[in-house]
ROKE-510837 format. One record per residue (C-alpha): residue in one letter; y, x negated, z. Coordinates in pm, whole numbers, padded with zeros to 5 digits, always signed. Example, Ala and Ser with C-alpha at 12.3 -4.5 7.8 and 13.67 -1.06 7.14 Angstrom:
2
A-00450-01230+00780 S-00106-01367+00714 
REM end
This chain:
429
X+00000+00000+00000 X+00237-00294+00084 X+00198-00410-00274 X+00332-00098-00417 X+00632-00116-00262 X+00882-00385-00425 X+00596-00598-00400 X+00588-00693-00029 X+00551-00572+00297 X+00919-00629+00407 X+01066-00327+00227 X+00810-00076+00431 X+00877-00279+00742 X+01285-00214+00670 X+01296+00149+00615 X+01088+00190+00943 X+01365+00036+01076 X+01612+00141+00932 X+01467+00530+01021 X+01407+00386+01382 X+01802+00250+01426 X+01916+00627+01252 X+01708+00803+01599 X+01879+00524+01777 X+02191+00554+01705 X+02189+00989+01730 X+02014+00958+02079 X+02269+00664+02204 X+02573+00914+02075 X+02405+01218+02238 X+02382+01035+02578 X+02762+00905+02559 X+02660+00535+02462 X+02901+00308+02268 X+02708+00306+01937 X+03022+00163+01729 X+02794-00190+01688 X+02441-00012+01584 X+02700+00170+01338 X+02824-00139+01214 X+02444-00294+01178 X+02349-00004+01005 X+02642-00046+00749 X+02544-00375+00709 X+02229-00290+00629 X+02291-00055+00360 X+02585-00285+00184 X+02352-00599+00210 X+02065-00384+00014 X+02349-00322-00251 X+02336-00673-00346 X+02096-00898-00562 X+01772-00968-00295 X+01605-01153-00559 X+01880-01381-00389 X+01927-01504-00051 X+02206-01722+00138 X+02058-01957+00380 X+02391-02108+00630 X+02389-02407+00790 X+02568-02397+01098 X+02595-02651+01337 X+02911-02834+01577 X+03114-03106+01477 X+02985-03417+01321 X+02618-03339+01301 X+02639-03386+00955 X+02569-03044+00816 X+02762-03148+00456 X+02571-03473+00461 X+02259-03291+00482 X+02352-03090+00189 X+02452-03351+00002 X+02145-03559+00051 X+01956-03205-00025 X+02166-03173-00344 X+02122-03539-00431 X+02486-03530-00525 X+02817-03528-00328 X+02893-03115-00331 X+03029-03115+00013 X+03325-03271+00179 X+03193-03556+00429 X+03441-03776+00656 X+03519-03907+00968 X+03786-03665+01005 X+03706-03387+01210 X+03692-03061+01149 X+03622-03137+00793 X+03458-02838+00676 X+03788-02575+00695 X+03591-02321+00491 X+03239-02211+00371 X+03111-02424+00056 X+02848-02261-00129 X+02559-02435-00325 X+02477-02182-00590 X+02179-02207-00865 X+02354-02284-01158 X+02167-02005-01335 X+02270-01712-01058 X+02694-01793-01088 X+02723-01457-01161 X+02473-01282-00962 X+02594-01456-00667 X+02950-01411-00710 X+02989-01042-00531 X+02752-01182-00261 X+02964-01457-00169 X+03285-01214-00183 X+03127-00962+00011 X+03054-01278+00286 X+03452-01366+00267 X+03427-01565-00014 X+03345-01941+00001 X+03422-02289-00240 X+03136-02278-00488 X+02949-02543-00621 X+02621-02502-00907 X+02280-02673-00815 X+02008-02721-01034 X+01697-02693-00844 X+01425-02529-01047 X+01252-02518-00687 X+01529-02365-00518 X+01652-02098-00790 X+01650-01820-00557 X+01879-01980-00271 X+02188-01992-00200 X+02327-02268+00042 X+02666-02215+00252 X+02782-02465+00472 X+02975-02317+00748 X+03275-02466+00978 X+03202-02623+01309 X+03063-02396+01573 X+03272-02579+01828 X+03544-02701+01616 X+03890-02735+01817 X+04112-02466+01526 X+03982-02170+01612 X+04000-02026+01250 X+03734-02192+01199 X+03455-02067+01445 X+03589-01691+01416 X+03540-01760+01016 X+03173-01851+01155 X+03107-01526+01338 X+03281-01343+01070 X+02997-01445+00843 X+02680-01512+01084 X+02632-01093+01079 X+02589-01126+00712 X+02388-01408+00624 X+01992-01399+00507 X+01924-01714+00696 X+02036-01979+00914 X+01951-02341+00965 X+02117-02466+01340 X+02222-02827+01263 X+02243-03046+01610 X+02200-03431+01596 X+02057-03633+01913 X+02392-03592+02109 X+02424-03220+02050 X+02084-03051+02039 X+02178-02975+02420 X+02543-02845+02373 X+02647-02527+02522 X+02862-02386+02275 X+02556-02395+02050 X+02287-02245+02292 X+02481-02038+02507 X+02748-01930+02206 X+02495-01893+01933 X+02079-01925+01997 X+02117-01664+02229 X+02210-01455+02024 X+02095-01477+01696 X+01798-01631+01760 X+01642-01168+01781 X+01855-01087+01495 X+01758-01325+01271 X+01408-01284+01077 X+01399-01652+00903 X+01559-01988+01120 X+01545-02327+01212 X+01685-02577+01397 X+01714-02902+01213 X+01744-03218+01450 X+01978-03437+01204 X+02036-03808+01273 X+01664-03951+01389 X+01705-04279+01221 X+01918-04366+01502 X+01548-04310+01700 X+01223-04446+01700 X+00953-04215+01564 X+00835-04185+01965 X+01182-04071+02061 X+01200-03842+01796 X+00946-03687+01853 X+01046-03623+02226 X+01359-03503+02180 X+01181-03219+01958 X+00920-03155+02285 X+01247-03134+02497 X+01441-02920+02276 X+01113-02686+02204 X+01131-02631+02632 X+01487-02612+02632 X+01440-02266+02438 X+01155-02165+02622 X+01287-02182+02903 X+01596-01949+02790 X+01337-01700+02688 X+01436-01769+02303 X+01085-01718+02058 X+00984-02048+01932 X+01176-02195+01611 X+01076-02456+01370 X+01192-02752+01505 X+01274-02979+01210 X+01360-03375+01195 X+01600-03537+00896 X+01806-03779+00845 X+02115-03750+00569 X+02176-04100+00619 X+01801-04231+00493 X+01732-03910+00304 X+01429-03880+00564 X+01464-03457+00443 X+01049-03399+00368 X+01031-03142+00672 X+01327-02915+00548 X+01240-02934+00195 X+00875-02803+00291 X+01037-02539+00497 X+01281-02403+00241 X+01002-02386-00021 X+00802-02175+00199 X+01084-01946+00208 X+01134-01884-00165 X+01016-01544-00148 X+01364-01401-00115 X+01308-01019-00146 X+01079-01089+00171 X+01340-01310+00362 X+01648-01015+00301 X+01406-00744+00386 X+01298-00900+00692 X+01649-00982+00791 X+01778-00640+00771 X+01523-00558+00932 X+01522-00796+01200 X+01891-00656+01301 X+01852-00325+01284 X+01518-00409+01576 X+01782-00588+01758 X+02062-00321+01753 X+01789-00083+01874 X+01716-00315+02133 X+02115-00382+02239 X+02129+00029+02281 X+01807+00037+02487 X+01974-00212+02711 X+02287+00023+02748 X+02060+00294+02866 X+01912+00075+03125 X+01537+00064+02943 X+01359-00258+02852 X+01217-00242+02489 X+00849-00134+02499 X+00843-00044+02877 X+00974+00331+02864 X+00793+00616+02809 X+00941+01045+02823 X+01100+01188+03068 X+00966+01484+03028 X+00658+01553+02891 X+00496+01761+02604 X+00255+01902+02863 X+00540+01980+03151 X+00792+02084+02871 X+00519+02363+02747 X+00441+02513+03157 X+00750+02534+03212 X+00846+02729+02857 X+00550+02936+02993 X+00686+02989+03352 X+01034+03098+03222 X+00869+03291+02997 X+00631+03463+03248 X+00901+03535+03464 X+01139+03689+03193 X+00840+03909+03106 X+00826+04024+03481 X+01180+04114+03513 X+01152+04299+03154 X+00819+04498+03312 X+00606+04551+03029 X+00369+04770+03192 X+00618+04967+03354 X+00753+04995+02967 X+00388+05107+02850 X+00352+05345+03127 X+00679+05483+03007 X+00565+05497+02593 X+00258+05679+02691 X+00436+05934+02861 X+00671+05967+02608 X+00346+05980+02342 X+00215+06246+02604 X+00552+06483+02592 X+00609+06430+02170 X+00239+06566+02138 X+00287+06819+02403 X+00444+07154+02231 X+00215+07107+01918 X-00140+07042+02114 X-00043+07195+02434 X+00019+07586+02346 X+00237+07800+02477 X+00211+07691+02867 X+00273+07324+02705 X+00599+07453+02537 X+00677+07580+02866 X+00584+07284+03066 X+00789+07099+02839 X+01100+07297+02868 X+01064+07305+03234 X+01026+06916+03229 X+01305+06858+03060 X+01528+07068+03219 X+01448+06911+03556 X+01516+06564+03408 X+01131+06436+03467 X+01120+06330+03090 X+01436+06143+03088 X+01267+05997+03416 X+00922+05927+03313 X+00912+05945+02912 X+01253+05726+02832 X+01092+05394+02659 X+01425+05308+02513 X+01679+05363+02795 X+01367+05192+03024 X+01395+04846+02771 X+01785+04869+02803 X+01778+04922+03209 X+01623+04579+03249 X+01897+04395+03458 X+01865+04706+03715 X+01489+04574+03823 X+01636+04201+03838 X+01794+03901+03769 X+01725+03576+03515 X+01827+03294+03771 X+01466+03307+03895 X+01380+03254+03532 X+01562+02958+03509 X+01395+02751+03724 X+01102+02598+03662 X+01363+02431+03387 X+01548+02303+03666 X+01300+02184+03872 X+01160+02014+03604 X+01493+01823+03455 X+01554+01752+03885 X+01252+01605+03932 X+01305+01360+03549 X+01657+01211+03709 X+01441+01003+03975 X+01335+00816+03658 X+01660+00829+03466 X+01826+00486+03468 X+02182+00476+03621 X+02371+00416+03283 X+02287+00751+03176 X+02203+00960+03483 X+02594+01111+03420 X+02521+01234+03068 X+02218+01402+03184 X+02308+01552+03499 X+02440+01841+03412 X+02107+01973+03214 X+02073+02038+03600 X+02280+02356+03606 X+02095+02617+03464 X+02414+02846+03472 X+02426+02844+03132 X+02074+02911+03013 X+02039+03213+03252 X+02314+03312+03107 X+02189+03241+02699 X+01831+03411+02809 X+02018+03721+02954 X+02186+03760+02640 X+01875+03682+02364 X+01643+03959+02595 X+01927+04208+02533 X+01970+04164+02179 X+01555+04163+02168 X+01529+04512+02353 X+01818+04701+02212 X+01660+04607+01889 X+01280+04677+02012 X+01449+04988+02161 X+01590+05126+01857 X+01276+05108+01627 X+01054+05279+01883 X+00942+05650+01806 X+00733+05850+02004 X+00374+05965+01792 X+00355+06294+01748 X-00038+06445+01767 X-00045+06422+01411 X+00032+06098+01393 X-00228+06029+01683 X-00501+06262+01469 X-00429+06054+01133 X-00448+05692+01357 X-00763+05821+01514 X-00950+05920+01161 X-00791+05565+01021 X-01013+05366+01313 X-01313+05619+01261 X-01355+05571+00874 X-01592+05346+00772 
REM end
């Protein structure tokens, strides 16, 4: 089944998600939540699909002076990004485009704020699209808010540190934490290990791999270069694995539209996976059956059959009874038994007289009383009031009277005819 759909998994897995962030977002707004950045994730989501995904943008990101241009230069095998000892160098995004996708990538890149473009000829690498971003940490802050301007939008991201900065705040705290969930396809490249021996590179990728454990961050492929000796093997192997780009955009969108369902879980206090009804089908159905059993009661049902038979009995009367029944009759109603006894219509109207709803109402409230124990804090106000019952007594009071005015209405006493004609209808074979 995956096959038939674009070809991969990824676009089943994206409209499942997509579907689940649409509940999402309608049961966030119902409970009062702020759902303005679930709203925003889901236009992302459908403005991103508008776009080439035969073609993806893979950012580098990374602070100052880890060499995220070198990288791309010694990727490119030609000098298409600025490299100095000036810092911040990069003031804008530089994107290395397939020479043979200009045009296809052009709306992308405008869509992502636009960025300084430069062609690449990489038969191996035709479906990519390579931005280098500014510093994460760099001192004008243009430049990072131009980084988290873009981050939202971008397929995939490589996080560029170097042996001085794989441990930097800005770029754990600021950045891993967050993206690491809404991003489907990352690394983190470890730039610079020529300065190390192969031993001590291969430490400092133990000690960064525990570093993110320990923040609770999935594990990321932890990758070693060097711009300076071209040592790039391990990130050439990993962006070849990733050439399947329909796969990486669909997993990305779908990746953030997971997390966005996650971020308004948190707001209602739940953890993702742990949370389970309030109310039940089961308790939602006995209580529908108690209010309903109790409505019944008040209505009287067999004080309203007692009432149609007699009013069958008196409509049959003069015809089968003979004279003494036409007199019986007269004498009945005269005395105001019938209107007593044989009144099936006024009897259905007359309801409120033998009782009131709020007794109706509350196995409803003692079942949403009993759900707030479980309710978490951030939306016990929104549901609260489901508490009063006020109103529902108030909505079932008004749906029985429209029911019996109208049962009321149509009901017409047999006459012994009719009776005789029913009776040879169930006797004939």
């Amino acid at each position: 089944m995956a096959a038939e759909v674009d070809g991969s998994s990824g676009r089943l897995d994206l409209d499942a998600c997509g579907a689940a962030l649409e509940r999402a977002i309608e049961a966030a707004g119902a409970l009062g939540l702020d759902v303005r950045a679930a709203s925003g994730v889901r236009s992302g989501v459908a403005e991103r699909s508008g776009f080439p995904t035969d073609l993806y943008v893979l950012a580098l990101a990374g602070g100052t002076g880890v060499g995220k241009s070198s990288l791309l230069n010694a990727l490119a095998g030609e000098p298409i990004s600025a490299a100095g000892v000036m810092r911040p160098t990069t003031s804008e995004p530089t994107a290395w485009v397939p020479a043979t996708r200009l045009t296809d990538a052009a709306p992308l890149l405008e869509w992502l704020g636009g960025a300084a473009v430069r062609a690449h000829h990489s038969d191996a690498l035709r479906d990519l699209v390579v931005m280098d971003l500014p510093d994460l940490d760099s001192i004008a802050r243009a430049h990072r808010a131009r980084v988290d301007a873009v981050l939202p939008r971008i397929d995939a991201v490589l996080w560029v540190a170097d042996p001085e900065k794989y441990q930097d705040a800005v770029l754990h705290d600021g950045y891993l934490r967050t993206w690491v969930r809404r991003l489907e396809r990352q690394a983190v490249v470890l730039n610079k290990v020529d300065r190390l021996s192969s031993l001590d590179a291969t430490r400092l990728r133990q000690d960064l791999a525990a570093r993110l454990a320990q923040e609770g961050l999935p594990p990321l492929p932890i990758l070693l270069t060097s711009a300076t000796d071209g040592r790039t093997a391990e990130l050439a192997e990993w962006l070849a694995a990733g050439k399947e780009s329909k796969r990486v955009v669909h997993a990305r969108l779908a990746a953030a539209s997971r997390s966005a369902v996650e971020d308004l879980t948190g707001q209602a206090g739940l953890q993702p996976g742990a949370w389970r009804p309030l109310v039940t089908d089961e308790e939602s159905r006995a209580a529908t059956e108690a209010m309903g059993s109790r409505i019944l009661a008040v209505v009287d049902l067999p004080g309203l059959a007692r009432q149609a038979v007699e009013a069958t009995r008196l409509a049959a009367r003069p015809r089968g009874g003979g004279p003494l029944g036409i007199v019986r009759t007269i004498l009945e109603r005269g005395s105001g038994v019938s209107e007593r006894r044989a009144d099936p219509q006024g009897y259905l109207r007359r309801w409120r007289e033998r009782g009131s709803l709020l007794g109706a109402s509350e196995p409803l409230r003692d079942l949403v009383s009993g759900a707030m124990a479980a309710v978490p804090p951030a939306i016990r106000p929104t549901l609260a009031p489901l508490a009063d019952t006020g109103v529902l007594t108030t909505s079932l009071g008004e749906a029985v009277d429209r029911a019996v005015v109208s049962d009321a209405a149509s009901f017409a006493a047999p006459t012994l005819l009719d009776l005789m004609r029913m009776s040879c209808t169930v006797m004939s074979p």
